[in-house]
VEXDO-545932 format. One record per residue (C-alpha): x, y, z; residue in three letters; residue number from 1. Coordinates in steps of 0.001 Angstrom, whole numbers, plus 500000, padded with zeros to 6 digits. Layout:
VEXDO-545932
X, Y, Z, ALA, NUM;
...
//
This chain:
VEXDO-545932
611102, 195220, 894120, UNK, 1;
614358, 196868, 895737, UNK, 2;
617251, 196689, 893585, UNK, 3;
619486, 195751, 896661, UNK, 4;
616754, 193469, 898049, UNK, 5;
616367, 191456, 894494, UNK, 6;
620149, 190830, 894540, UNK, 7;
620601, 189725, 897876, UNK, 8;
617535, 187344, 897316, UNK, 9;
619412, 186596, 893987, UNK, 10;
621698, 185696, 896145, UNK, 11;
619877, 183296, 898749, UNK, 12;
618683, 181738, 896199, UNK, 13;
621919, 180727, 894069, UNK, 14;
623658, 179977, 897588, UNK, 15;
620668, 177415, 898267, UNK, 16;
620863, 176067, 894795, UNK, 17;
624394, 175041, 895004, UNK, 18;
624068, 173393, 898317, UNK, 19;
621347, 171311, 896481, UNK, 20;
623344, 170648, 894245, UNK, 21;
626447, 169300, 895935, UNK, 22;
624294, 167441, 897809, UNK, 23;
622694, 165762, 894957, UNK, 24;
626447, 165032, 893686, UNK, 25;
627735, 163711, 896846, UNK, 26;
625120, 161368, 897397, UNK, 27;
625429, 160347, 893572, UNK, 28;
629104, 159892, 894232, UNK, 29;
628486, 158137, 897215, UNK, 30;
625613, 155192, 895123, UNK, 31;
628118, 154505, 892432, UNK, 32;
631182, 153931, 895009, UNK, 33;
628784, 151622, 896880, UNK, 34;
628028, 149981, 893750, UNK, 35;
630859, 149778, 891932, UNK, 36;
632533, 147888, 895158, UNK, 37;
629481, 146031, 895633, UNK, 38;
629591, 144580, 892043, UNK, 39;
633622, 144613, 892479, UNK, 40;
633530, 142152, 895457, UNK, 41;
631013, 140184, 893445, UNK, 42;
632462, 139400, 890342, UNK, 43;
636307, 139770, 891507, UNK, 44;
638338, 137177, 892989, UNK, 45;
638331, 133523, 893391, UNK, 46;
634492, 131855, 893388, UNK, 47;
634771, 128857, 895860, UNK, 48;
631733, 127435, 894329, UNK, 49;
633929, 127326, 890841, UNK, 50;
636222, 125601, 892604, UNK, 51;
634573, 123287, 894145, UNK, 52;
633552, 121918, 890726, UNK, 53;
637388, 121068, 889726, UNK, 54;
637996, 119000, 892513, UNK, 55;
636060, 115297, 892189, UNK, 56;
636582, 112012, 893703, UNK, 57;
637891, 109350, 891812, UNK, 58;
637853, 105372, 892731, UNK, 59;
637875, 106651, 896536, UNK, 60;
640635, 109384, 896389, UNK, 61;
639972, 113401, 895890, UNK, 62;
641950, 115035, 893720, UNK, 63;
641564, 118341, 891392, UNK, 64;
642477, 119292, 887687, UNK, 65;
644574, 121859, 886316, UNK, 66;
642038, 124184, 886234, UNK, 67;
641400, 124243, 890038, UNK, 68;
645290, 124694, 890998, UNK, 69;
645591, 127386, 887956, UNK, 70;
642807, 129113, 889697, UNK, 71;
644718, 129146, 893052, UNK, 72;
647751, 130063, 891778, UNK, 73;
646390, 133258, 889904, UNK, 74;
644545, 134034, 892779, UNK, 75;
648142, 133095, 895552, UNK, 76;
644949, 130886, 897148, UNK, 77;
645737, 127834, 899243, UNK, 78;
642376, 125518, 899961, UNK, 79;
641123, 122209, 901384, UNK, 80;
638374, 119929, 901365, UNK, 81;
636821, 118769, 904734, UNK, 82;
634560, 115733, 905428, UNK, 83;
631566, 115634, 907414, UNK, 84;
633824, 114960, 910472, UNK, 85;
636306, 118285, 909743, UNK, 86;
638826, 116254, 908990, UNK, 87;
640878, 117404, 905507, UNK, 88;
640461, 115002, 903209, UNK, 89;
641882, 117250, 899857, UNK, 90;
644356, 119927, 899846, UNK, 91;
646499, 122311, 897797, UNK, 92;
649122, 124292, 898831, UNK, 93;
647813, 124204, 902600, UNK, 94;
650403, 126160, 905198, UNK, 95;
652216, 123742, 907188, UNK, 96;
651105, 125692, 910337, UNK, 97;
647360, 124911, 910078, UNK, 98;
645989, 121900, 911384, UNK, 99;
644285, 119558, 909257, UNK, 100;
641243, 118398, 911333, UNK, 101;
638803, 120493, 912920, UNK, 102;
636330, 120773, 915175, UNK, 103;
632259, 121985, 914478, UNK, 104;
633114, 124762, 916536, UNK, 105;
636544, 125731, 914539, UNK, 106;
634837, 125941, 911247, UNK, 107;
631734, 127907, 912952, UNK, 108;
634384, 130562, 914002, UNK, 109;
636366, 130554, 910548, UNK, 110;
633263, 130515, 908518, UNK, 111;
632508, 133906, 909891, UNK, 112;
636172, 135591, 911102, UNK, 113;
639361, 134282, 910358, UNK, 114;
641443, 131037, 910366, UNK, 115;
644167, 131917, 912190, UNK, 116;
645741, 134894, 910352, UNK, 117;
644243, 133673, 906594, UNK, 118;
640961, 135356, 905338, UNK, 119;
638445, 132335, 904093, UNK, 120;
635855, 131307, 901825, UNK, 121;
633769, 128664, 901866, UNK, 122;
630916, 126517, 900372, UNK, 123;
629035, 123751, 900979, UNK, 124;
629173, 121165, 898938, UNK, 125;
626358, 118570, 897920, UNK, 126;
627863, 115244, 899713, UNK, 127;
628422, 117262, 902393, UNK, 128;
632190, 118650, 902617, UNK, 129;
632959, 121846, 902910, UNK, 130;
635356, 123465, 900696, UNK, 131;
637928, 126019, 901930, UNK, 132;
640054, 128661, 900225, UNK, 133;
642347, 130759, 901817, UNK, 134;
644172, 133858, 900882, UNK, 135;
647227, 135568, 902692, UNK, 136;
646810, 137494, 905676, UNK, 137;
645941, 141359, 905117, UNK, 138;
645111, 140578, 901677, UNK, 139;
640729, 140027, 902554, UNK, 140;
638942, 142130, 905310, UNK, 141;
636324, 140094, 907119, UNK, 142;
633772, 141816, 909571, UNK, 143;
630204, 140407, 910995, UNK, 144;
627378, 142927, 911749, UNK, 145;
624380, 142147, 913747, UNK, 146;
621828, 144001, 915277, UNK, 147;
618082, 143539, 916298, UNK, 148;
616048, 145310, 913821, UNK, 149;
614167, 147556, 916222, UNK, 150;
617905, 149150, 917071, UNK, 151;
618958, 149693, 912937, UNK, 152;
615770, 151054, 912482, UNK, 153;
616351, 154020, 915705, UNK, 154;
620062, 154312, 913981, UNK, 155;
618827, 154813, 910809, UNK, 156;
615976, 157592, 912070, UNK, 157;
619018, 158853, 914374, UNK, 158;
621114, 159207, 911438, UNK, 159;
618461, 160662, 909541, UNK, 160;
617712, 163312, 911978, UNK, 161;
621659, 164166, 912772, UNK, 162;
621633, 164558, 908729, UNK, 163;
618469, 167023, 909023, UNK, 164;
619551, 168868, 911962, UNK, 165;
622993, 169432, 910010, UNK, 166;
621297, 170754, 906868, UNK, 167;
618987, 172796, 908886, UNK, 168;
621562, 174816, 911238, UNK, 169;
623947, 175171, 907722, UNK, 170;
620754, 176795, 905574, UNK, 171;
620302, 178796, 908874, UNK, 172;
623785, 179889, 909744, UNK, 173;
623924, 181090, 905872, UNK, 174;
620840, 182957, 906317, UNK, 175;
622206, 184598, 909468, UNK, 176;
625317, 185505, 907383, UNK, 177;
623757, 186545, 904418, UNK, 178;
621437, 189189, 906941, UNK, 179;
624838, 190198, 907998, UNK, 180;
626230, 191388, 905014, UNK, 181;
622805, 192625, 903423, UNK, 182;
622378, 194969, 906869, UNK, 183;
625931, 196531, 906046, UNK, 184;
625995, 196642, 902339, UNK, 185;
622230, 197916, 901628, UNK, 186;
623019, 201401, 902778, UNK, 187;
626628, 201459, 900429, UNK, 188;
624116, 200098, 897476, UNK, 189;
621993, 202608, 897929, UNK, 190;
624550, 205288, 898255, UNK, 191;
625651, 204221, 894825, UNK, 192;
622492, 203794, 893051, UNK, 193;
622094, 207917, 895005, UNK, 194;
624896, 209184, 893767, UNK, 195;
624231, 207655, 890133, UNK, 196;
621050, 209243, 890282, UNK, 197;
622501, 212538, 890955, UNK, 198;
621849, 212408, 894946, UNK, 199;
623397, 211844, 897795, UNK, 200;
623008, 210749, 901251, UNK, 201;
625660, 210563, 904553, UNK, 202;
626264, 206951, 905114, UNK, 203;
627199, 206276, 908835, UNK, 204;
630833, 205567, 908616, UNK, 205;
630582, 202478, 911555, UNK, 206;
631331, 199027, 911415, UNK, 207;
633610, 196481, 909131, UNK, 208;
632758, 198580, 905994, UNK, 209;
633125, 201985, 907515, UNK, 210;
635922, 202967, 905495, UNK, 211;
634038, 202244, 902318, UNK, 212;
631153, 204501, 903896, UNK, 213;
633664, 207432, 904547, UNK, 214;
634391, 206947, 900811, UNK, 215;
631301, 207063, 899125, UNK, 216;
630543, 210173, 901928, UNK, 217;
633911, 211682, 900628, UNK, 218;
632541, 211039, 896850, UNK, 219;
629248, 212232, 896623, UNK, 220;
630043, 215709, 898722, UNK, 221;
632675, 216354, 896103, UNK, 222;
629927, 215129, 893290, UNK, 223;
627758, 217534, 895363, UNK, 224;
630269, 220413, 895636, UNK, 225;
631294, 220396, 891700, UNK, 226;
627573, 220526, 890924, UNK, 227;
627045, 223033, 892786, UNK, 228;
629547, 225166, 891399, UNK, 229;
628736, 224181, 888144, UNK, 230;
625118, 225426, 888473, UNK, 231;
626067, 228218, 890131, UNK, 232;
628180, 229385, 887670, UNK, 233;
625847, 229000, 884856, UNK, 234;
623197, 231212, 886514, UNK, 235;
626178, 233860, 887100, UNK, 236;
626894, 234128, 883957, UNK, 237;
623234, 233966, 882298, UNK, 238;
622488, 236906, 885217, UNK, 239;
625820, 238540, 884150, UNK, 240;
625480, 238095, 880132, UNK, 241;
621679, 239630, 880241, UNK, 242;
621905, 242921, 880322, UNK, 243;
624552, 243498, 877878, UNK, 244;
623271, 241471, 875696, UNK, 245;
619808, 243169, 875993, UNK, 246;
621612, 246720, 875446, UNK, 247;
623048, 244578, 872152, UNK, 248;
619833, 243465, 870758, UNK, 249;
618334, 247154, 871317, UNK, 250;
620916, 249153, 869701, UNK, 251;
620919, 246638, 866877, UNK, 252;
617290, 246611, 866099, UNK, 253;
617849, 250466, 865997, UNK, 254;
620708, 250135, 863431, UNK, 255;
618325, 247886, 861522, UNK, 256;
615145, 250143, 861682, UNK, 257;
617512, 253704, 860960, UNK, 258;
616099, 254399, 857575, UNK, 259;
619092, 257082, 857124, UNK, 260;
621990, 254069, 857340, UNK, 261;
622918, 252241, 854259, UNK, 262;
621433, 248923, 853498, UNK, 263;
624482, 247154, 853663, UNK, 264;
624291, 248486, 857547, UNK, 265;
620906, 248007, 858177, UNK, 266;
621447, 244219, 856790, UNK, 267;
624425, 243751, 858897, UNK, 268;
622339, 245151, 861998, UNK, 269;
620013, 242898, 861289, UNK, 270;
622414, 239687, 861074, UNK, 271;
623759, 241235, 864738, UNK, 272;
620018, 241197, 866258, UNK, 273;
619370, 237375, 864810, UNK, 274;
622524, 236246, 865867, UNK, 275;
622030, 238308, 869282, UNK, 276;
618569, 236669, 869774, UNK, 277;
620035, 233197, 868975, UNK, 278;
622724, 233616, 871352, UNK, 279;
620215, 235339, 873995, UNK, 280;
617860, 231791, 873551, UNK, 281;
621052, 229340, 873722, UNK, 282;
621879, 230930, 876805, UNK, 283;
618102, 230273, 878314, UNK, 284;
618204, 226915, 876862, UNK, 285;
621532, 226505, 879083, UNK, 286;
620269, 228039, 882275, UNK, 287;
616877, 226209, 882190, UNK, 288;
618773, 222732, 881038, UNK, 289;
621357, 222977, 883623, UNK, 290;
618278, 223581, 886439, UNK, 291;
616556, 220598, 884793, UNK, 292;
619412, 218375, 885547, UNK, 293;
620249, 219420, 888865, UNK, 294;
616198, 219917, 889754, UNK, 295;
616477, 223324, 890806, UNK, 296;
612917, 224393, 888798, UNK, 297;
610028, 221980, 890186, UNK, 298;
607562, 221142, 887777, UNK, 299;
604315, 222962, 888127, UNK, 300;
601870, 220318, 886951, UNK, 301;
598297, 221011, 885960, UNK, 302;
596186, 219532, 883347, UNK, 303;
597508, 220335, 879830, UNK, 304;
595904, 220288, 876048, UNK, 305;
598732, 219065, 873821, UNK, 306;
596838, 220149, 870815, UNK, 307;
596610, 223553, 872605, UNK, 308;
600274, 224097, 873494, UNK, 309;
601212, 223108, 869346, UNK, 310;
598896, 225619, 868176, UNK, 311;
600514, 228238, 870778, UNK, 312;
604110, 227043, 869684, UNK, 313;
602948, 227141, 866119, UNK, 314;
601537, 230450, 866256, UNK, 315;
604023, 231818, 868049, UNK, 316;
606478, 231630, 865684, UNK, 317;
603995, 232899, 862961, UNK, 318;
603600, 235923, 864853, UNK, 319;
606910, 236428, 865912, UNK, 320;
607940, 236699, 861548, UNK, 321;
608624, 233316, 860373, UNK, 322;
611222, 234111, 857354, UNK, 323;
609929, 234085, 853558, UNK, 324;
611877, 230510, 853149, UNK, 325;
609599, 228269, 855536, UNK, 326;
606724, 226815, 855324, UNK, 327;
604936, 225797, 859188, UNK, 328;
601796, 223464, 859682, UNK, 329;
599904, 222520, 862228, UNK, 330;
597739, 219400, 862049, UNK, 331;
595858, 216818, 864458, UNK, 332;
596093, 213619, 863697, UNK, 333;
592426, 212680, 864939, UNK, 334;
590922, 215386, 865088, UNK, 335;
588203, 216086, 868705, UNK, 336;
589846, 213461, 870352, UNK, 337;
591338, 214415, 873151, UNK, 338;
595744, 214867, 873764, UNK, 339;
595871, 215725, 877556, UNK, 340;
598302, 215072, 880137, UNK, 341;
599541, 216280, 883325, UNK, 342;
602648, 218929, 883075, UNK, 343;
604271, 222099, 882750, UNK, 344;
602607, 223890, 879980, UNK, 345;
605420, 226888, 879929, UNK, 346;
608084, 223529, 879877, UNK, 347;
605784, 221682, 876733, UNK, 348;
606010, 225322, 874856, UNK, 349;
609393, 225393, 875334, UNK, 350;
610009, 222314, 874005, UNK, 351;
608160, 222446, 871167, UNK, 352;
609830, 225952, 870553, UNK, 353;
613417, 224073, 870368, UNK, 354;
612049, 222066, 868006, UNK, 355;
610984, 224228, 865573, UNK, 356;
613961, 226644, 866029, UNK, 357;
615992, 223485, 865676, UNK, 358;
614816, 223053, 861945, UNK, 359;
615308, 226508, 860610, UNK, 360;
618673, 226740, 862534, UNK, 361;
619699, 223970, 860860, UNK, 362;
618113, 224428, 857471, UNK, 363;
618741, 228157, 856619, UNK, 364;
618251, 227876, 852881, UNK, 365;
614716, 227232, 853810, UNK, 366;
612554, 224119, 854537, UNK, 367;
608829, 223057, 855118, UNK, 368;
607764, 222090, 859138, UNK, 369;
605332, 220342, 860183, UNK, 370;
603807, 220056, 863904, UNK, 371;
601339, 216965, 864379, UNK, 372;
599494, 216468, 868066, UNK, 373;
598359, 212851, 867925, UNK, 374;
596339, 210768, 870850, UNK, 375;
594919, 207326, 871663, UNK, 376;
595567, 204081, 873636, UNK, 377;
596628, 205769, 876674, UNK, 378;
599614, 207929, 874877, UNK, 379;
599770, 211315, 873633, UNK, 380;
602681, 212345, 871070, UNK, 381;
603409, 215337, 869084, UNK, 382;
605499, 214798, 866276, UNK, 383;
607822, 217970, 864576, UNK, 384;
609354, 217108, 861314, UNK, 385;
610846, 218951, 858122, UNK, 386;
611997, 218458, 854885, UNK, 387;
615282, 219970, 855117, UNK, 388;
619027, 218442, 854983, UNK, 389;
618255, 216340, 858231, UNK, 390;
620720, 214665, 860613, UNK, 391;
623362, 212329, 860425, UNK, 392;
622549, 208478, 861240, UNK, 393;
625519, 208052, 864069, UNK, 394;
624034, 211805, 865449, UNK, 395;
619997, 210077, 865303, UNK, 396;
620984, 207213, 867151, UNK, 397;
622964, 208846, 869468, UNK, 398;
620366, 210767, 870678, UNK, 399;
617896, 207835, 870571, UNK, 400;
620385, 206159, 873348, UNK, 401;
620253, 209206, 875661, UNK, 402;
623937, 210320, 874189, UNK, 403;
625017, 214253, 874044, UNK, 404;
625835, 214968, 870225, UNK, 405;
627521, 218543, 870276, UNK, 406;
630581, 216551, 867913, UNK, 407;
628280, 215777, 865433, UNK, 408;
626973, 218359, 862855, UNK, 409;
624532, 217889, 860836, UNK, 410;
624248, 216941, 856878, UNK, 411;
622464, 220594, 856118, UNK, 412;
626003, 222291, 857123, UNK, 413;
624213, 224191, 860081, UNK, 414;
625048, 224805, 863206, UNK, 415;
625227, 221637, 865640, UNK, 416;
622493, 219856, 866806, UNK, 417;
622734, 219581, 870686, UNK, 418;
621618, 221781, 873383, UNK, 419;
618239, 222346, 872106, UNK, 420;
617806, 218801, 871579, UNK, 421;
618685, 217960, 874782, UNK, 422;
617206, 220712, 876422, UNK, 423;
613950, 218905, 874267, UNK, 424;
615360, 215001, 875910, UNK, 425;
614966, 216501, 879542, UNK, 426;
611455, 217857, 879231, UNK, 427;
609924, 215318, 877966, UNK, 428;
611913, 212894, 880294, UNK, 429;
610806, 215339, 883410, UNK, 430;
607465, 214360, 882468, UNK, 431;
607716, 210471, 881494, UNK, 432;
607482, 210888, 878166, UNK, 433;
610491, 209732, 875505, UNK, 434;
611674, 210910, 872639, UNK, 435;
612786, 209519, 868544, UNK, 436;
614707, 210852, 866408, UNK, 437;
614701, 209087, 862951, UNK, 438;
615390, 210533, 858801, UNK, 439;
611835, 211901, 857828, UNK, 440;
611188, 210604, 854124, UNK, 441;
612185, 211364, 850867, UNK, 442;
614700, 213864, 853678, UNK, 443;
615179, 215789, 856990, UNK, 444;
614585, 214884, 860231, UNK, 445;
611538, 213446, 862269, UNK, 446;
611276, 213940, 866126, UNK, 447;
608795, 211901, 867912, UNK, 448;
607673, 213207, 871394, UNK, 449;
605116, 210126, 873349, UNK, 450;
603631, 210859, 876603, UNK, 451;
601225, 208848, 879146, UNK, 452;
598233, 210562, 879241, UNK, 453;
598526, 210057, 882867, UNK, 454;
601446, 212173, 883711, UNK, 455;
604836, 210885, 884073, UNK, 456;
606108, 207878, 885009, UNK, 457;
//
């Protein structure tokens, strides 16, 4: 999936999540404040039916212990008793303004609302009296609900639906929003994961963002520009450094074949042309890294024998001279089965060249290199290792995470270990493949080269 598209759906997603979620909290919030003043206006205040028990009649007169009034007072309750007839037969601390006999249709009304001012409570009693407490006005809130059933249940559906419709035009105004901003910022995304890549594309410079276009526009034609230069450059001055350097190498190799010059010439010819031809093959490796990178040579792919390009590498350095002091191999791993892939065989030569080259540069008292061309569960690897003074740990694992190492030298006291190498990263990058470097055993170094048999990636 899209990079851009996975985040914005990232995004969707967590936005959704969270409205769940406060949701989900709300409505828990909501249950435990219904509940917690449900049980509150249960189990808090004065019970009337607890009352009711203090207060007795005794040899024809009502009256009420110390509990009852202790109750009252705690509670700044006043109450009464009333006969069947509503007339108050018991009281305690009753306002002077209320009346003390009532009618059926007095005590309907206070039963449900209010008695004058005073919030009530009552209860029934078993010999029939009704028993009254009342508290001071603004201190209890009374209210009576009714409705036919068949008009709760349409408010309730009603309610339901306003709650739906809500939740429904919020999820789709976020939606419309989130559209919004993917529309604008996919092409500055993009642009960024472009210009990281090494490419670059004109945004249009309209809309809220626009200045942020013009930016990364502004960005990737200097990236562009500096490239350019950069590469240009480079092939000026591998064009410009060829011919002298060929007239270099020719007058050299004379010096060294002139029979009639001292050896102590001929010798220091000789160092000229090696040193000549190394600097000749660190400026190709430049030019041909440099139009790697920037993708200025197009791979010409065609199907290629691994084990065929290591025994060209191989024997091209035997027939080029290989010095007295190494020792190069060339094995298959299993043998007749087959190491093909789809690439650049001049590209796979030259890689394995920089490999080899790599070990005697850096091993000049002399070393033993091997070339192996392995095969088999859809991979095909070629392995190049030696026996010499190998390469520091920080330098292996620096190139095992894709990191340039020209700072770090090697343990043999050679020359540095970089542009070869990397010259060797980018080839077998440009055709999927990847590359480990790790300490050969009991020393030196051991590159590993893996490819998909299929081509690259």
């Amino acid at each position: 999936m899209n990079p851009v598209r996975r985040f914005f759906r990232r995004y969707i997603f967590s936005t959704i999540g969270i409205l769940a979620l406060f949701f989900l909290v709300n409505l828990l919030l909501i249950l435990s404040l219904l509940i917690s003043g449900c049980m509150s206006g249960a189990q808090g205040g004065l019970s009337v039916q607890a009352l009711s028990g203090h207060v007795t009649r005794q040899n024809g007169v009502w009256t009420a212990d110390g509990a009852a009034v202790s109750l009252l007072r705690e509670n700044e309750a006043w109450a009464m008793l009333l006969n069947e007839s509503g007339t108050v037969v018991w009281e305690q601390d009753l306002p002077q303004e209320l009346p003390r006999a009532y009618t059926s249709a007095q005590v309907a009304s206070f039963s449900r609302w209010y008695l004058q001012d005073y919030p009530v409570k009552v209860w029934a009693r078993e010999d029939g009296g009704l028993m009254v407490v009342g508290f001071a006005p603004g201190s209890w809130v009374k209210y009576y609900f009714s409705m036919e059933t068949p008009a709760l249940l349409r408010l309730l559906a009603g309610a339901v639906v306003v709650f739906a419709f809500n939740l429904l035009l919020m999820v789709f105004l976020m939606l419309r929003n989130t559209r919004r901003v993917e529309k604008a910022m996919s092409p500055l995304l993009q642009g960024i994961q472009d210009l990281g890549r090494g490419r670059h594309r004109a945004l249009e410079e309209k809309g809220e963002l626009a200045e942020i276009s013009a930016g990364l526009n502004r960005a990737g034609d200097y990236l562009l520009q500096k490239d350019n230069t950069r590469a240009e450059w480079i092939r000026g001055v591998s064009h410009d450094i060829r011919t002298p350097l060929s007239m270099v190498l020719g007058y050299a190799s004379q010096l060294e074949d002139d029979s009639a010059l001292p050896p102590e010439a001929r010798r220091q010819a000789g160092m000229i042309r090696r040193q000549g031809e190394r600097l000749r093959a660190l400026v190709e490796d430049l030019n041909l890294t440099t139009r790697l990178e920037y993708a200025l040579t197009p791979l010409r792919r065609e199907k290629t024998d691994l084990v065929e390009i290591g025994r060209q590498a191989v024997s091209g350095v035997l027939n080029g001279g290989l010095p007295q002091q190494y020792e190069l191999e060339f094995s298959e791993e299993h043998p007749g089965r087959a190491a093909q892939l789809s690439g650049d065989p001049a590209l796979l030569r030259r890689m394995l060249d920089n490999l080899i080259r790599n070990s005697m540069v850096h091993n000049p008292q002399g070393c033993r290199i091997s070339v192996t061309v392995s095969a088999g569960d859809g991979q095909a690897a070629c392995t190049v290792a030696d026996d010499g003074g190998g390469m520091e740990a920080a330098a292996c694992e620096a190139m095992n995470q894709r990191q340039d190492v020209f700072p770090l030298r090697g343990s043999a006291g050679g020359g540095e270990h970089g542009m070869g190498l990397r010259l060797v990263r980018q080839i077998a990058q440009a055709h999927g493949g990847t590359v480990r470097f790790e300490p050969a055993e009991p020393h030196g170094l051991r590159v590993k080269i893996t490819f998909p048999t299929g081509g690259a990636a």
